[in-house]
Structures are given as C-alpha cells and as structure tokens.
N, C-alpha and C positions, 0 to 999 in steps of 0.2 A: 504494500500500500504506500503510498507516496505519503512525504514525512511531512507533518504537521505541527504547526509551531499556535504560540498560543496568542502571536500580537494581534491588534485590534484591527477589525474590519478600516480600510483606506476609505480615506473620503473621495467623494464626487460619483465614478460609475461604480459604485458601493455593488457588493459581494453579499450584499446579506447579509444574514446569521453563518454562512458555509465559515467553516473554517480555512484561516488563511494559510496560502498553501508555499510549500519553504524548499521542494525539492521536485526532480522526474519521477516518474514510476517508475519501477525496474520491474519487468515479469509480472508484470500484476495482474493475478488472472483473477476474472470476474466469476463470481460462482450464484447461480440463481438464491436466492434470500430461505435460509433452512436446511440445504443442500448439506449433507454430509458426505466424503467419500473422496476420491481420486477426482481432475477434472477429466469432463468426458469432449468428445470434438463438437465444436460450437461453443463452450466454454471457453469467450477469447481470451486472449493475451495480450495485456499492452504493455510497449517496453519505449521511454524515449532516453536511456542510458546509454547515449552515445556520440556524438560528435555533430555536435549542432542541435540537438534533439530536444525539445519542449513540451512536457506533457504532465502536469502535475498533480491530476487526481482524475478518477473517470466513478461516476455514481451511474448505477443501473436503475433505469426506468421501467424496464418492463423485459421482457424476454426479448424484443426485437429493436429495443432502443438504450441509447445511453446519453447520457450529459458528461458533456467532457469540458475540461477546466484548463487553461491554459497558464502554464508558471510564470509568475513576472519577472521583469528583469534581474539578475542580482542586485540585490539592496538596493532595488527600486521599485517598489511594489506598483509605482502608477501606469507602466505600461506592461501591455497583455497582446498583442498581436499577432507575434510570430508562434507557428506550432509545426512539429515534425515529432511523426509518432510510427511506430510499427502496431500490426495487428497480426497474430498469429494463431494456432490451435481453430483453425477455422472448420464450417462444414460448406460440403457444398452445396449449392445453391442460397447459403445462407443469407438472408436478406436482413437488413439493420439499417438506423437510422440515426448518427450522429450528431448530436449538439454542441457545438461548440458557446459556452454560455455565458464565457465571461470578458469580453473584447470590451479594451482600455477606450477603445476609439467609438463611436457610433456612426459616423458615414463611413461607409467603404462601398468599393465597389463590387460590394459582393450584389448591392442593388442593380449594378448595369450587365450582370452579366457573369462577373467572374466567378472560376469554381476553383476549387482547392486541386493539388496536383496527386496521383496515385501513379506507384509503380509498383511490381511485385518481383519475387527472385525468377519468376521464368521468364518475366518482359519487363528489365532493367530498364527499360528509354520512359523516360515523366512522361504522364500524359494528363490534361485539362479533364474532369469526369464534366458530364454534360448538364450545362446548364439548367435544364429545364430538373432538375431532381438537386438545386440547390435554392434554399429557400432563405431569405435575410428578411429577421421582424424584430419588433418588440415583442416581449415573451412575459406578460404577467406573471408567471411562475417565477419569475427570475427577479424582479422587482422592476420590471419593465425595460430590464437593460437590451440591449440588443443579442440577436443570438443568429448562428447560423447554421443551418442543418443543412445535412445532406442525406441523402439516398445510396444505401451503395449491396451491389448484389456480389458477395464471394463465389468464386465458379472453380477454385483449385484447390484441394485440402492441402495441399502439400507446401504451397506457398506461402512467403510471409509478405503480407501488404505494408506500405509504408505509404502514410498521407503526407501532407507538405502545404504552408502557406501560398508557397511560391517555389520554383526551382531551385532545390538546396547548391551551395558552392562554399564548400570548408576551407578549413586551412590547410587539413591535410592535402586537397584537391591542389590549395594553391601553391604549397611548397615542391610538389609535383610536377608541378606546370614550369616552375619555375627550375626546377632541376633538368627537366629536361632541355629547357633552351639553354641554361649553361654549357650544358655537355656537348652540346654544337659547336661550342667554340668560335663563335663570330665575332668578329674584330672591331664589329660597329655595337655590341651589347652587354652592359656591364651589370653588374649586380654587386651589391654592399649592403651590408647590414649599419643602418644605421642608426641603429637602437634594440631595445628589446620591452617588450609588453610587462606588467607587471607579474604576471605567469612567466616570464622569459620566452616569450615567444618571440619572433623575430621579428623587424620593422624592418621589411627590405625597398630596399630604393634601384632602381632599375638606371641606366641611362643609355639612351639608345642616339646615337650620333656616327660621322664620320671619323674616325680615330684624329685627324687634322684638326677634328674643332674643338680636341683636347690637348694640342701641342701646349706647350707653353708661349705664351703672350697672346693664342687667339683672343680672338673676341667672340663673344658667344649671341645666341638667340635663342632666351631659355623659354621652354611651352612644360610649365610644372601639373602634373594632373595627379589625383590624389582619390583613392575608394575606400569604400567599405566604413567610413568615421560613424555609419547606422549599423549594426551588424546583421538584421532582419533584412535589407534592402538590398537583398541577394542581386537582381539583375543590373546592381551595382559593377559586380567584379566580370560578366561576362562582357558588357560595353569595354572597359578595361581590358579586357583579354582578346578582344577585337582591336581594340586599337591596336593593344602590342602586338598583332599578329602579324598586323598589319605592315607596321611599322618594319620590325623586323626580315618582311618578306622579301623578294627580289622584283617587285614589281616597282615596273619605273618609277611611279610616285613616289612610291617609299624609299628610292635610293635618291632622287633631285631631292626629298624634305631630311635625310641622313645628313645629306651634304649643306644643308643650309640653316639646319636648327639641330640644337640640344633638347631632348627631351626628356625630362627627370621624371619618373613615376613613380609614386606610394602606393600600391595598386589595395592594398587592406591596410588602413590605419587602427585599427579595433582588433587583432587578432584574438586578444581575447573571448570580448564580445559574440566574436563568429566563433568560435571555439565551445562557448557554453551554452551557443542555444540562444542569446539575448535580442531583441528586438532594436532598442535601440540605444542602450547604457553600457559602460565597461564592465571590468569586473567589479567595480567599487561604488557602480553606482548613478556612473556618470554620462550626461549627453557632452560625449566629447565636444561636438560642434556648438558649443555652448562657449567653450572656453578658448580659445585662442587667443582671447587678449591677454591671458596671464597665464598660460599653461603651466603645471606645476612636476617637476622632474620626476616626482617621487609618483603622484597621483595620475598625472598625466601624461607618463613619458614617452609616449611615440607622437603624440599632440610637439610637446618640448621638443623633441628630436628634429622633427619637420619646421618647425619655427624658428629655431636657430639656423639651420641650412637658409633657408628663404631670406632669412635677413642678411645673415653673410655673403649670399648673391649679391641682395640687393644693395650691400654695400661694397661690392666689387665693381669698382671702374671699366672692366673689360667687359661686365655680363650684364645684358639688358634681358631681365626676366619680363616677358613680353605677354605671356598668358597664364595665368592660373584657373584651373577646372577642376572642380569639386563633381561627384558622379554621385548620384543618389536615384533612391526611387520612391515614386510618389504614389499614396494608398486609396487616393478619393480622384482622379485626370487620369485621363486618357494621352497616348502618345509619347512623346521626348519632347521636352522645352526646356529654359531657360530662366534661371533666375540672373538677374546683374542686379547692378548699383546705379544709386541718383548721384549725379555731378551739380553745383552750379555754372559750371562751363559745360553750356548746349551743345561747345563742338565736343568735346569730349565722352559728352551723352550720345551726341549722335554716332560716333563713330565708334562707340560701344555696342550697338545694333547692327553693325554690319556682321559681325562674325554671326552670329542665330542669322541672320537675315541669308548669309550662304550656303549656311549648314541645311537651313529650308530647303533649298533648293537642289542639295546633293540627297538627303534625303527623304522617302517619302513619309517617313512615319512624325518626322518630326515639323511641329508646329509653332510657327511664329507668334501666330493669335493669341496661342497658352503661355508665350515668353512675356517676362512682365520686369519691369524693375523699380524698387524699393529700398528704402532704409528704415524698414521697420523696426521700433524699439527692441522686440523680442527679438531679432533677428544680430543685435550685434557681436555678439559672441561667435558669429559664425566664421567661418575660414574667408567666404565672398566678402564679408561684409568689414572683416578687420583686415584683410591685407587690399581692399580697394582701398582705405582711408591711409593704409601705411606706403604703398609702392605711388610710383608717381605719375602724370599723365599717359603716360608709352605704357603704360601697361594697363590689361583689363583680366576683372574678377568673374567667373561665373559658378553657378551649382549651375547643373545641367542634371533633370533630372527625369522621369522614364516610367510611364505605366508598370505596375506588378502586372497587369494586363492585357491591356489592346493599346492598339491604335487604329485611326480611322484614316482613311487615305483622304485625298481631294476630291471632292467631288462624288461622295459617297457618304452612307449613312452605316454602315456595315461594319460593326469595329471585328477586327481582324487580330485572335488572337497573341501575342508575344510566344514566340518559341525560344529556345538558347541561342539557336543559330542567327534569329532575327534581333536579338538584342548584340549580338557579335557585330551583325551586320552594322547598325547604326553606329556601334565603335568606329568601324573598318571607314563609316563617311564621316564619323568628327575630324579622324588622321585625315583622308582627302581635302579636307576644308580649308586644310592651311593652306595646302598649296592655290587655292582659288585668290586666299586671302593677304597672301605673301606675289599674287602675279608670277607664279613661275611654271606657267603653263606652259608657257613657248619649248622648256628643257628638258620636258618629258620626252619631247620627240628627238631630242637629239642624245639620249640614253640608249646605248647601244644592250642589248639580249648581256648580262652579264654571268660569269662566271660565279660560284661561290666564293666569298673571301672568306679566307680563312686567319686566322693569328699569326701572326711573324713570332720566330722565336723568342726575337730578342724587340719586346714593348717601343714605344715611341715614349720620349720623354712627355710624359703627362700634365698636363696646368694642377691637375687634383689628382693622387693618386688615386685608385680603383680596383677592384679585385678582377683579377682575370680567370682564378679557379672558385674553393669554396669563399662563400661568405664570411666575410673576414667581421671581428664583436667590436664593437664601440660602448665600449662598458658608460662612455658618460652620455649617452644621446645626442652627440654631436655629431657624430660620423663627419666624412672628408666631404668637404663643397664640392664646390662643382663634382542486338541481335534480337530483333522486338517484334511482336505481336501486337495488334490491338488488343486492351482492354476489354473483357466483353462488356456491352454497354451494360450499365443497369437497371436501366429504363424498362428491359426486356423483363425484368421479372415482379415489377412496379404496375 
C-alpha cells in the first residue's frame, strides 16, 4: 500500500478527508473488500516504483472501477499532474474504469480531446487510447474537484500495461542518448559536465560548433537552449533531441549553422525532478524556473551552474550570446508558440518577433497567434524573463513552448495528435530557423555532399577547454565557459 503520512489536507484543490499521500505504490495489489486467500488473475497490480513513475494510492470502487490518486511533487504537495503507472496480474478481456481524482490543475486539455498514453510488454511503441472512452468532469464525490476517467479493455494476461501522462523521456533514456553521440567521436560535439543535481546527477552541457569557433581569440555567436527546468513536461527533451539531431547531422544546414554559430545546450536542467517522477518541483521542493535571479549552489545547483556560465559569456568581449530558448510544454494550448519579453525600445520589441515570426513559417504546427509577450509579475523569476533584463539589446529571451497534445495546422479545424517523432520534428525547424534568420541561405548551396569528420589526434588549441571523451565533474557548478502492434481498441468491449 503506498505510504501514508499524517500532515494536513493542502489548501485550495483540497483532497478531502483522503489521507495525504507521501510515496508510489510498489506491487500493490488490489484485492476485492473481505477476500481472503492468494490473488487470483484480475486481481490487479499496480507498481509506479520506478524511474519517473507517479502513482500514490489506488482505492477500489467497485469490481470494475478504481480511483487513482496521483503523488505530489516532492515536498511540494501543490502540484499533482504528472502520473506513470504499471498494471499487471491482469485477465483477459478485463474491462475497468480509471479515475484519476486528484489533479493540482483544473483546465486541461483533457476537455479538447487529449487521452492518457498506454503501452504494454508485447507493443512497447506509446500509443494515445481513444478519445471518445476519456471523460474530464467535476466529480461530487470528490469535492467537486476535477477528475479524469478513462475506459480501458485488457486483451493479454501475460502483459504488463503501463499508462502515462504524456510520453515518458528519463534520465536514464537521456544519459543514453547522450553516450551514444559521444562514442561517435565528432569533432564538431562536445559534452561536459557542468555541474551535478543535488542527487549527483549530472548537468550536462553539450556544445555543438565548428572546432575553428573554439580556436583561441575567435569570436563567437552563442544560441544557448536549455530543457527539462519542468520535469513532467516531457515533450520538452524530445524538441531538444530534434534539434541536436539535427544539428549534429550532415545535412547542409546543419554544417553552414556549425560553421557560423556556437550552440551551448542544457538539454534537462531538473535531472532530478525527471528522475523521481515530479511534475514540476526539484527534489526539495522547488519551481526551479522560479529562481534565477538568485539561484542558490546548494539548493539550486544546476539552476547556479547555468547562470554563472551565461554571465561569464556575457561578460566575454569575444562572445555575443545572441539567443536564449527555454523548451517547455504547455497543459491547457494547443500547438508550439512562444513566450518573449516587453522592451521600451519598439525597435527592439519588434525585432524580437521576427525569430517566432520565421519559425511560423518553417513550421506547420507552430503558431504565431498563440506567441505572446509579457512581463508579468509572476513571471520574473523565470530564465526569459531575468536574462532579457540582464543580457543586452543583440540579444533575445524566449520559452518556447509545445502542446502535451495537438496541434492544429492552417486552415483547419482538426487538431492532429503530437507523436515523438512530430515533437523531434518541430526541434529539427527551431535549428533550421537560424539559418533563415542569420541570411545564410545562399551557402547551403555551395556545401559540397561531405565526408564524416572525424577527431584529429592531436585537439586544436581550444578558447574553453572541453571534454572530448567521458564527462569530465565540476564539483563547484561552474564548469569551463565557453516492434509494435496496435493497441486493441477499447471501445470494442464498451
């Protein structure tokens, strides 16, 4: 049974009388009310004691329904969003009815459409369960908080079902990813550790460039982009993993934008966060994007790590930090947009609007209309919102940030799921955007079909040293500057 502590129900989307819930279930298997004995098949199993996994109590309603309780963040009890849970010990055809009962938030878009993500161990590829068998209300039984059921028919005993907010992406996933493009050994893509989470986890920092525009005395043209500071805001780190894919490929774009810009990535700033399941707090508690004005070494230290870098940029004579992009995702909009900043210099504001204004037009899913910009009180703590008022006119702040969802194309009414691949995709056209936005279209054509490059034995002298093998530790947070099946539906047994 998932562990139970004894503090007092949270105010505002109040929990009732339910006891407040302080850990995941592990193995918990639900056994009908009086039942003595061994469990038998259909007696599920729920387990979210795992790596991302969010599920902190589940009460049986009835033999074909349950209420499920989602774990707040650590030592933040006020938000409740993200869930990833396993179900196992199943029977076939078994049919059930999930509640999810206690979400921090009350608009979502679970009103327009969206469904919760299912995969099982014979058909590992996420798949969206169909709308129409996902229902978002108020729920008197609950104190009228909002609640979201689903529908769902089990058709394999053998299988363990795993549900999901949204497309999970760990850390383990990302340290993976990230090992793997090391061992390539490409002469244009670095990796450094420049910092570690308060778990020690790693703050890795990527930099992808032409080795020349880390000789000593270049000058630079730095595009700093930064994920994950939500930890629930998964299609956060696959835009991120599109851009670097991007970036790093051999396509012509991406070798004219090597050659003309530095491009520094944080690709998860919250490792922890993403590590324990959390929606949008650290381990301690915290909306990192809350703090940047004062990030604290001890409390915040991959926040601190990033902030001193960016300053030490920006107080480098040679390096003109030209962009900064914060990658998030947004729980109640449709599409990819654009948050920026207010100027009292109009030219400044206006040509703060051209980058979204290009990006519109590379890609379809993202929308100019939904890009807006602000300096909202609550908003200053953010990463946009304090390094617009810190860096100087030549440079521009944005969160950019990206339905859990859909998107709706032009000229249509039809929102059009979000896959992994279509959230890569929108990455793959933020990378394309510079080059629209830097005029260096003409030199794509004059890039000849290249060759892989590989590492010279012997490095170029470097402006910032860089790790060319493993991740090298920056103990003070500073690190150096510069095979699938459909689902069967469930509908069918409904």
């Amino acid at each position: 049974m998932a562990e139970r502590s004894q503090t007092a129900p949270e105010a505002g989307n109040d929990m009732g009388n339910e006891d407040a819930i302080g850990g995941n279930v592990s193995k918990y298997t639900v056994l009908p009310s009086g039942y003595c004995g061994q469990p038998k098949k259909g007696h599920l199993i729920f387990d979210a004691c795992f790596e991302s996994g969010n599920l902190g109590r589940v009460d049986q309603v009835s033999e074909f329904e349950y209420d499920l309780f989602i774990r707040p963040d650590t030592c933040n009890p006020r938000f409740r969003v993200w869930f990833n849970f396993t179900v196992e010990n199943v029977k076939e055809s078994q049919r059930v009815i999930f509640n999810i009962v206690n979400f921090s938030k009350t608009k979502s878009l679970y009103r327009d459409g969206m469904a919760p993500m299912v995969k099982s161990t014979s058909r590992p590829k996420w798949q969206r369960l169909p709308p129409k068998n996902v229902y978002y209300y108020r729920c008197p039984d609950h104190r009228k908080n909002y609640v979201m059921s689903f529908a769902f028919c089990f058709d394999r005993e053998e299988d363990i079902y795993q549900f999901a907010y949204c497309y999970p992406y760990t850390y383990t996933r990302f340290q993976h990813y990230l090992d793997s493009l090391q061992k390539r050994n490409m002469d244009y893509f670095f990796r450094e550790q420049l910092g570690q989470s308060v778990q020690q986890r790693q703050l890795d920092l990527l930099t992808i460039t032409s080795p020349d525009n880390l000789r000593e005395g270049a000058e630079q043209k730095v595009v700093f982009i930064t994920g994950r500071v939500h930890p629930g805001e998964t299609p956060s780190s696959f835009v991120c993993q599109g851009i670097i894919d991007f970036l790093i490929s051999q396509h012509p774009i991406a070798r004219v934008l090597r050659e003309h810009l530095v491009f520094k990535i944080a690709p998860m700033l919250n490792p922890d966060g993403v590590y324990l399941g959390n929606y949008r707090c650290s381990l301690m508690g915290f909306d990192l994007n809350r703090h940047w004005l004062d990030p604290s070494p001890w409390a915040h230290p991959t926040l601190h790590g990033v902030k001193q870098l960016i300053i030490q940029m920006y107080n480098d004579p040679k390096t003109s930090l030209e962009f900064y992009i914060d990658i998030h995702a947004h729980s109640t909009m449709m599409n990819g947009f654009m948050y920026g900043n207010i100027f009292e210099d109009e030219e400044r504001f206006q040509r703060q609007a051209i980058f979204p204004k290009l990006l519109c037009q590379n890609a379809e899913d993202f929308s100019y209309s939904s890009t807006s910009f602000n300096r909202d009180a609550v908003k200053a703590g953010t990463g946009r919102r304090f390094l617009g008022g810190l860096l100087d006119h030549t440079s521009y702040c944005y969160t950019l940030e990206v339905s859990f969802y859909s998107y709706i194309i032009g000229g249509t009414t039809a929102a059009v799921p979000y896959t992994e691949e279509a959230y890569m995709k929108l990455g793959r056209n933020v990378a394309r955007t510079f080059l629209d936005y830097y005029r260096l279209n003409p030199l794509v054509e004059r890039v000849a079909i290249p060759m892989p490059r590989l590492r010279k034995e012997k490095p170029p002298p470097y402006k910032y040293p860089l790790t060319r093998g493993p991740a090298r530790n920056h103990p003070n947070g500073k690190g150096d500057k510069k095979s699938s099946v459909n689902h069967k539906d469930p509908s069918n047994s409904f």
